[in-house]
C-alpha positions in Angstrom: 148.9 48.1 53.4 149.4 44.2 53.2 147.1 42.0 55.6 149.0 40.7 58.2 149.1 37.3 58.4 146.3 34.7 60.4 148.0 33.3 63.6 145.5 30.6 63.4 146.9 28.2 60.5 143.9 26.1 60.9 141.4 28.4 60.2 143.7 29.4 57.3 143.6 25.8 55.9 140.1 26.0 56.1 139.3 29.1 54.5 141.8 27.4 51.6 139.8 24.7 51.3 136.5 26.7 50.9 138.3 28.7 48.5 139.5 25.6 46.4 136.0 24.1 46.2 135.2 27.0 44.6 137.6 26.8 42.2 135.9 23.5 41.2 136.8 20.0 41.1 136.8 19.6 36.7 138.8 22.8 36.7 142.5 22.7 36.0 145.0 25.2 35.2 145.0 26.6 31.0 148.9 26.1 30.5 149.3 23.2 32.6 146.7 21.4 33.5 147.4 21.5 36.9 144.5 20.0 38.9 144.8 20.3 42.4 142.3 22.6 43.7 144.7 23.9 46.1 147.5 25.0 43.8 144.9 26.9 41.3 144.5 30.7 41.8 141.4 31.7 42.8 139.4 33.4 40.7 141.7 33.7 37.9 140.5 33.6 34.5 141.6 31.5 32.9 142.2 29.0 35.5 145.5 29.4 36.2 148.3 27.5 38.7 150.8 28.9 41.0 153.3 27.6 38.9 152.2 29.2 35.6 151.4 32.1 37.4 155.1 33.2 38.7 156.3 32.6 35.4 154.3 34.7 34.0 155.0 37.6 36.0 159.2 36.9 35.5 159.0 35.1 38.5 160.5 31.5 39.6 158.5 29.2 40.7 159.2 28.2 43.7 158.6 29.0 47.6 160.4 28.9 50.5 159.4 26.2 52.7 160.2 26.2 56.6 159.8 22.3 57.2 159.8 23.1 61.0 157.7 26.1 60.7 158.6 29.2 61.3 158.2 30.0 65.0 160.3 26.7 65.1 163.6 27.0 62.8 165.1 29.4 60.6 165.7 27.0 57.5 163.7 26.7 53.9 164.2 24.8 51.3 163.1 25.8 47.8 159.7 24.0 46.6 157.6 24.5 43.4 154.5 26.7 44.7 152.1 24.0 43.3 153.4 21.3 46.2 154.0 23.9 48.9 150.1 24.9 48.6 149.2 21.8 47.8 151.0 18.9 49.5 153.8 20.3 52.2 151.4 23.0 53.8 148.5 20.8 54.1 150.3 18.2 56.2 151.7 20.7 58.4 147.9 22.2 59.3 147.4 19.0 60.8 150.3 19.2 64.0 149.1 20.1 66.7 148.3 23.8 67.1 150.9 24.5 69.7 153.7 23.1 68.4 152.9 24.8 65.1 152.9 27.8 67.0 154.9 27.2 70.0 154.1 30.6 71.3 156.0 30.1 74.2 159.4 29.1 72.2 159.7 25.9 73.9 162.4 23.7 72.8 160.7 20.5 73.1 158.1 21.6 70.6 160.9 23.3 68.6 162.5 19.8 68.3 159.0 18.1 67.7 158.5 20.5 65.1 162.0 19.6 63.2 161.3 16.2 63.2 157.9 16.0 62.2 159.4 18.7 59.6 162.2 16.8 58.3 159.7 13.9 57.8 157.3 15.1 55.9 160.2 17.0 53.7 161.7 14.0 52.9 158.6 12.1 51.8 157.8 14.6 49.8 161.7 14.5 48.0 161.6 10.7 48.3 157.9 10.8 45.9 159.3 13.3 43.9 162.6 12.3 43.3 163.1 8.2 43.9 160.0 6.6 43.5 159.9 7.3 39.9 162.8 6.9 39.0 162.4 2.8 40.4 159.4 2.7 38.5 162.0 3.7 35.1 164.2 0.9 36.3 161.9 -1.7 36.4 160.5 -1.1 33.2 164.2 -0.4 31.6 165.2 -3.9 32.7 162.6 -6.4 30.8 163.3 -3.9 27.9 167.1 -4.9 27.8 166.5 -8.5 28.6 164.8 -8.4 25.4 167.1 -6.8 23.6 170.2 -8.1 24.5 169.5 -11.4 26.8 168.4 -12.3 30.4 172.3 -11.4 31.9 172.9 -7.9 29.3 175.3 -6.2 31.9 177.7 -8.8 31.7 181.2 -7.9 30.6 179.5 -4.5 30.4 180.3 -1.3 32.9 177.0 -2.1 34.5 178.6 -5.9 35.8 180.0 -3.8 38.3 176.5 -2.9 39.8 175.4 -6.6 40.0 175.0 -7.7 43.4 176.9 -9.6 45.1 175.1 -12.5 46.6 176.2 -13.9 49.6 176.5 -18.0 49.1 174.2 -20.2 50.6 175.3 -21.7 53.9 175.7 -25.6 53.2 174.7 -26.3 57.1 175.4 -29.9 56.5 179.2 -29.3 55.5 179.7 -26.5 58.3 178.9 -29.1 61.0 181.4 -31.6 59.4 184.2 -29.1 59.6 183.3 -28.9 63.3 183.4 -32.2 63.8 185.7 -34.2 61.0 188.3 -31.8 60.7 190.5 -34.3 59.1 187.1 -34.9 56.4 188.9 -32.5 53.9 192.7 -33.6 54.5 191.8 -37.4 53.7 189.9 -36.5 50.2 192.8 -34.5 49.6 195.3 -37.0 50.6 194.0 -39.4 48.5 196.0 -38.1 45.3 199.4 -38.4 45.0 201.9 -36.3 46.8 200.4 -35.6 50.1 201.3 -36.5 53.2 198.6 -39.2 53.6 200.2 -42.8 53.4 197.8 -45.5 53.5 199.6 -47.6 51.5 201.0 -50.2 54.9 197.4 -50.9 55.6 196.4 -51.7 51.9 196.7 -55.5 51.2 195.8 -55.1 47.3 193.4 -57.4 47.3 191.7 -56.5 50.8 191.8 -58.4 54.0 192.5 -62.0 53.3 190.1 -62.8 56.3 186.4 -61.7 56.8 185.7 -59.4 60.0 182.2 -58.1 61.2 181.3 -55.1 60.9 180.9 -53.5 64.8 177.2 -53.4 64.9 174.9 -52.9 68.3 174.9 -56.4 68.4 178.7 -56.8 68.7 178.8 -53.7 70.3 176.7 -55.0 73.1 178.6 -58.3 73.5 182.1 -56.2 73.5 181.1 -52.8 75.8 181.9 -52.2 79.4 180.3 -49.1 81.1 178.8 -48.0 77.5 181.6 -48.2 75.7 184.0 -50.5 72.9 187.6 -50.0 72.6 189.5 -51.4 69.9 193.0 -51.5 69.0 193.6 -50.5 65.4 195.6 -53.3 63.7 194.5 -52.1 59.8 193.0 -49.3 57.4 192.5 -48.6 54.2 190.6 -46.1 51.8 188.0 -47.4 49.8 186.4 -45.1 46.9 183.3 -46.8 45.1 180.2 -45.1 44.1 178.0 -46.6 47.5 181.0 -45.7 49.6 183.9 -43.6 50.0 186.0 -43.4 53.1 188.2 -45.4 55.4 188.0 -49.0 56.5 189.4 -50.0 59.6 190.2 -53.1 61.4 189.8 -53.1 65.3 190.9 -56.1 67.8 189.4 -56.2 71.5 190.9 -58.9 73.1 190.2 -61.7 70.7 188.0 -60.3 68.9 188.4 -58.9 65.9 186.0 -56.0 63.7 185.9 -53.5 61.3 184.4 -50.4 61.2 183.4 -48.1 58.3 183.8 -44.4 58.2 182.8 -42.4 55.4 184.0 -38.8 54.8 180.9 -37.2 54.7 180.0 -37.8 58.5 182.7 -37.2 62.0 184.0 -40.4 62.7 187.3 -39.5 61.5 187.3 -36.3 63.1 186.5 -37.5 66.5 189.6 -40.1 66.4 191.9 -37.1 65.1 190.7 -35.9 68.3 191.2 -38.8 70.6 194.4 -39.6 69.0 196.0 -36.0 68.1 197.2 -36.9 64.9 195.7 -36.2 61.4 198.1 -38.9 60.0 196.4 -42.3 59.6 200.1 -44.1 59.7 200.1 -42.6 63.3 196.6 -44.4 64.0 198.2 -48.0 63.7 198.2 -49.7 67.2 195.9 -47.0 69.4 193.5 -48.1 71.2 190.0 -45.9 69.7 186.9 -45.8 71.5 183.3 -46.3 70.3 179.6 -45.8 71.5 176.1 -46.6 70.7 173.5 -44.1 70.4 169.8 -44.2 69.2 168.7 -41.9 66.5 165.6 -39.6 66.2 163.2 -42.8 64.6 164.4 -45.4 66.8 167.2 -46.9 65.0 170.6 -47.6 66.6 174.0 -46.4 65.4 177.6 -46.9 66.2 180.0 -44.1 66.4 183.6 -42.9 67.5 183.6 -41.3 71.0 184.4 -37.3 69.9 186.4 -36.4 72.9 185.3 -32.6 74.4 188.6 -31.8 74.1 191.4 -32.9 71.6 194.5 -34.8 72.6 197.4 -32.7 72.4 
């Protein structure tokens, strides 16, 4: 007549553990040198595992484990005997007593029991079944690098595996689209065959007379309530190594200046946007407006009014 089982899984685990220090921590099993005090059979000479043990009697070696326990759920899921004594039954004689034996078939525990079941399960499949297989990849990698270069799955079936790296966010040229909208149309209308025609405001040679350039002191002399208007009477497109952008020619009143705007900053955007026009022969003759503003170290800088909203 078979034993029945203990209903007290603790003291089970307990008595398991008395039994495997009897075993001896320097024994391990003949066949496989299985070590773990817990999957040796006690008292078997020669040490034997669990393992080695099924086989040996035509056996597989394996065990049905119930992650959720068996007062909990109805599902197993084959392991080897050596980690179900040794690994998966362990961790589960630590839960809490009641909802290992939920006695009372409460569902709450029942679900408790499935999670912490599922848990455990899968960090035991994830050891077992990933973990070395990353350590095969990182080795494998250096070894083909070696062999066949630093980029060896290229124009291989492995390229297709290569990851595909996002591309790093040039901040600086995401806030001049926002801004200069127009930055990229005037590089591009540069060459021949766009629609950009600068060509009326180009005098060869430049402008036969000298204007100065609208700085804060001009500025200040000029403004009224904050602000410069100028009526755009020339422009041009200058590309040299220091510079490359537009230069314009502005009369207020009698005055007469010029004002620089590169492509790599909003200037030209903000008049696309009080003008509402991207075509610099539509800029001749409208009246653009300009402001002063202080910069993070103290310095002073003169720049287009960008409108909130463009002119339609």
């Amino acid at each position: 007549m078979k034993p029945k089982p203990s209903r007290d899984p603790i003291a089970t685990y307990e008595r398991e553990v008395r039994a495997a220090l009897r075993v001896g921590e320097t024994n391990r099993c003949g066949r496989c040198g299985e070590d773990r005090p817990l999957a040796l059979i006690l008292e078997s000479n020669p040490t034997i595992c669990a393992n080695c043990q099924r086989e040996e009697l035509g056996k597989p070696p394996l065990d049905d484990h119930h992650p959720a326990g068996q007062a909990n759920h109805w599902a197993t899921t084959p392991i080897l005997a050596n980690d179900h004594r040794a690994v998966l039954s362990p961790k589960q004689y630590e839960w809490p007593l009641e909802t290992w034996k939920n006695s009372s078939g409460s569902p709450l525990l029942a679900g408790a029991a499935c999670i912490r079941g599922y848990c455990e399960t899968n960090d035991y499949l994830v050891a077992e079944l990933l973990l070395p297989k990353v350590e095969m990849l990182e080795v494998l990698d250096p070894f083909l690098k070696k062999k066949f270069g630093p980029e060896w799955w290229v124009d291989s079936e492995m390229e297709r595996f290569a990851p595909q790296r996002k591309p790093k966010r040039n901040f600086r040229e995401e806030r001049l689209k926002e801004f200069a909208p127009l930055a990229e149309h005037v590089k591009a209308g540069c060459g021949k065959g766009n629609n950009m025609n600068v060509k009326p405001y180009v005098n060869n040679g430049g402008q036969q007379e000298r204007w100065p350039l609208l700085d804060a002191r001009l500025f200040r002399k000029l403004q009224k309530k904050g602000v410069v208007t100028g009526k755009m009477i020339s422009c041009r497109e200058v590309n040299s190594p220091k510079f490359k952008g537009l230069v314009m020619g502005f009369k207020n009143g009698t005055t007469k200046f010029s004002f620089l705007a590169s492509f790599d900053r909003w200037d030209i955007g903000a008049i696309v946007r009080q003008l509402g026009s991207e075509e610099t022969d539509d800029w001749l003759g409208k009246q653009v407006r300009f402001i002063i503003r202080r910069g993070q170290k103290g310095g002073t800088f003169i720049n287009v009014e960008s409108p909130k909203k463009a002119r339609q």
